[in-house]
C-alpha positions in Angstrom: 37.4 24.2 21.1 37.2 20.1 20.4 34.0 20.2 23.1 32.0 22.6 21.0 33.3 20.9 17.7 32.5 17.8 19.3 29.0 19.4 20.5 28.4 20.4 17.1 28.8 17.5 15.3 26.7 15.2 17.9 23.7 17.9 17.6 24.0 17.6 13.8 23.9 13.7 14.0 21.0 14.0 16.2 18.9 16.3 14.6 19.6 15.0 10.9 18.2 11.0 12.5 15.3 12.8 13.7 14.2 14.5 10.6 15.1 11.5 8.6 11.7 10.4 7.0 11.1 6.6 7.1 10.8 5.1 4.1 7.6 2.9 4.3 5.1 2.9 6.8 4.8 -0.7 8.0 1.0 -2.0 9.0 0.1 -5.2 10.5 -3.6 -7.4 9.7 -5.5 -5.2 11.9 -4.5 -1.8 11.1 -4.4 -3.5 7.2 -8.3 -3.9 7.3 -9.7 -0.4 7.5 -7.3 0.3 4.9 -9.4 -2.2 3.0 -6.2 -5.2 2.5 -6.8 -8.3 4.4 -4.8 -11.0 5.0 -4.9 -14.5 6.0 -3.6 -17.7 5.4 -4.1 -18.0 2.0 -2.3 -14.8 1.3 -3.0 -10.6 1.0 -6.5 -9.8 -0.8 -8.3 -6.5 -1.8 -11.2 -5.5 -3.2 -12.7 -2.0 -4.0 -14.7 0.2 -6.0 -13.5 3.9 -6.3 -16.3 6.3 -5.7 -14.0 9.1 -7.9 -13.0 6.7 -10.8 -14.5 9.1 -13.3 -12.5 12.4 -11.6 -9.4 10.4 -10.9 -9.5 9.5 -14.9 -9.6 5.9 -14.4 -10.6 3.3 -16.9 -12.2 1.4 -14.7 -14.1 1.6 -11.2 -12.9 -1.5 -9.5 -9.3 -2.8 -8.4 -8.7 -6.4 -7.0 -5.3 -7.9 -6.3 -4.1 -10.5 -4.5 -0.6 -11.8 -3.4 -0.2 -15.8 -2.4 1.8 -18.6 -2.1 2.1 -19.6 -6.0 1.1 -15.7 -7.6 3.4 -12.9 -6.4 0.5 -10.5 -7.3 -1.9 -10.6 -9.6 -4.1 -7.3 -10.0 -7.3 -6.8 -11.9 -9.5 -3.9 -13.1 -12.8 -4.2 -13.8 -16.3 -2.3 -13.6 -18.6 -3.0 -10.8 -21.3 -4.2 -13.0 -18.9 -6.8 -14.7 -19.2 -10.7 -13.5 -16.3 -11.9 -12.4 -15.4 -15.7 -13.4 -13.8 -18.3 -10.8 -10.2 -19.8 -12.2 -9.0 -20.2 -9.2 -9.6 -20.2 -5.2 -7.7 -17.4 -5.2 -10.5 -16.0 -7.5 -13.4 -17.2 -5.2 -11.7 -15.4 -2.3 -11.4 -12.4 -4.3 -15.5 -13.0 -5.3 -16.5 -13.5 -2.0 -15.0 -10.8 -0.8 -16.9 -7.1 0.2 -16.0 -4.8 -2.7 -15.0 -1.6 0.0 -15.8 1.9 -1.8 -12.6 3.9 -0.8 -11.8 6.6 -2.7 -7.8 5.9 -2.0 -6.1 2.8 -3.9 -3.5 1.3 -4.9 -1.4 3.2 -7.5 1.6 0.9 -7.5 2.4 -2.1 -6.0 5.9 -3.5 -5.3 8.5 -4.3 -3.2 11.0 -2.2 -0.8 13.9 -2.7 -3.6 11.6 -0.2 -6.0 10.5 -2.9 -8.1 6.7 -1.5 -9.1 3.8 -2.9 -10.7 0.7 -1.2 -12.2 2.6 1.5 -13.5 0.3 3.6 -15.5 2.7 6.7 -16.3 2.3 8.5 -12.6 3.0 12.6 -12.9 6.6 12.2 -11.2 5.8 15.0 -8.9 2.9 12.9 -7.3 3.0 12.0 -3.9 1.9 8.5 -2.7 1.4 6.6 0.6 4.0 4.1 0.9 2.6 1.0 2.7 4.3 -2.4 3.9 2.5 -5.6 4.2 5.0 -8.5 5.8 3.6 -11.3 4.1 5.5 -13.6 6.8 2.1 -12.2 8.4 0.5 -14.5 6.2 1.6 -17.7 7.2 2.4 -18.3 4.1 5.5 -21.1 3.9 6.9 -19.8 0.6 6.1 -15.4 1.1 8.9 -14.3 3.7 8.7 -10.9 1.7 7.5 -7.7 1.6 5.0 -6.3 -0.4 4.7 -2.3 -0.8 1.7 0.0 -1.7 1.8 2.6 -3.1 -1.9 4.1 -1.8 -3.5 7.8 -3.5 -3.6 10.0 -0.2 -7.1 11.4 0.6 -8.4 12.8 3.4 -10.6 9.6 3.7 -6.7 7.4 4.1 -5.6 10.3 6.9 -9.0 9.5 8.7 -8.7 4.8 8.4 -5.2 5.1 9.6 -4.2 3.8 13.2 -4.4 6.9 15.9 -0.8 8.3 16.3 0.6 8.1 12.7 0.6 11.0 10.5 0.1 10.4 7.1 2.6 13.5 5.6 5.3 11.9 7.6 5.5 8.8 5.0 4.7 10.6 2.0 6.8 9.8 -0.9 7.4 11.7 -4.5 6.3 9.1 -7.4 9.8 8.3 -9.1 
């Protein structure tokens, strides 16, 4: 009687870890780039136009953010016909940079404590591709952390994703 109790409880264990879904799906540079992020040593950058702004009820076609040394992330929205000025280098990078036309995006971007950015009153019911950048990637001296986004799932996202992960498996309700 104790062996199948004991049986019982290790299959439970073992089948409750395997179903467990992992929280955030963690990407290094490489696998970061198709995705549309790059990084380097002067931090994480991003650059793109939405093709579906209009459908996806956006203000705005374009997203840029960035996440450096001195600027824990700054984000900015703009149209693809609007000039963008140089404050900054970080603003030169961002400039510079290829505007990518994905039709997935950030929605949110954070941390892997929940803290979220960019907030724009998400349905709560609305499931979003959790991804982790390790900014230690970056080289940067004072960005040990790590910054989560929160990325609209498309078909398009299932297709730039490394070979081997599944997209559903890291698929997380907007709360």
């Amino acid at each position: 009687m104790k062996t199948k109790l004991l049986v019982a409880v290790v299959i439970s264990v073992i089948v409750t870890s395997c179903t467990t879904k992992p929280k955030f799906l963690f990407l290094n540079a490489s696998q970061l780039k198709p995705l549309g992020i790059e990084l380097n040593e002067k931090g994480v950058f991003y650059k793109n136009e939405n093709p579906d702004w209009k459908q996806d009820h956006q203000k705005y076609s374009c997203l840029a953010f960035s996440c450096t040394n001195n600027n824990y992330l700054s984000s900015s929205h703009f149209d693809v016909t609007d000039t963008l000025k140089v404050t900054s280098g970080v603003d030169s990078i961002i400039i510079n940079m290829s505007l990518t036309k994905n039709n997935f995006y950030p929605l949110l971007i954070g941390n892997t404590s929940g803290i979220k950015s960019m907030d724009e009153n998400l349905p709560a019911e609305l499931k979003l591709l959790p991804v982790a950048i390790c900014m230690a990637e970056t080289k940067l001296p004072a960005r040990q952390d790590t910054v989560v986004i929160w990325l609209k799932p498309t078909e398009s996202l299932r297709k730039s994703l490394p070979e081997g992960i599944n997209m559903d498996d890291y698929l997380t309700i907007n709360r």
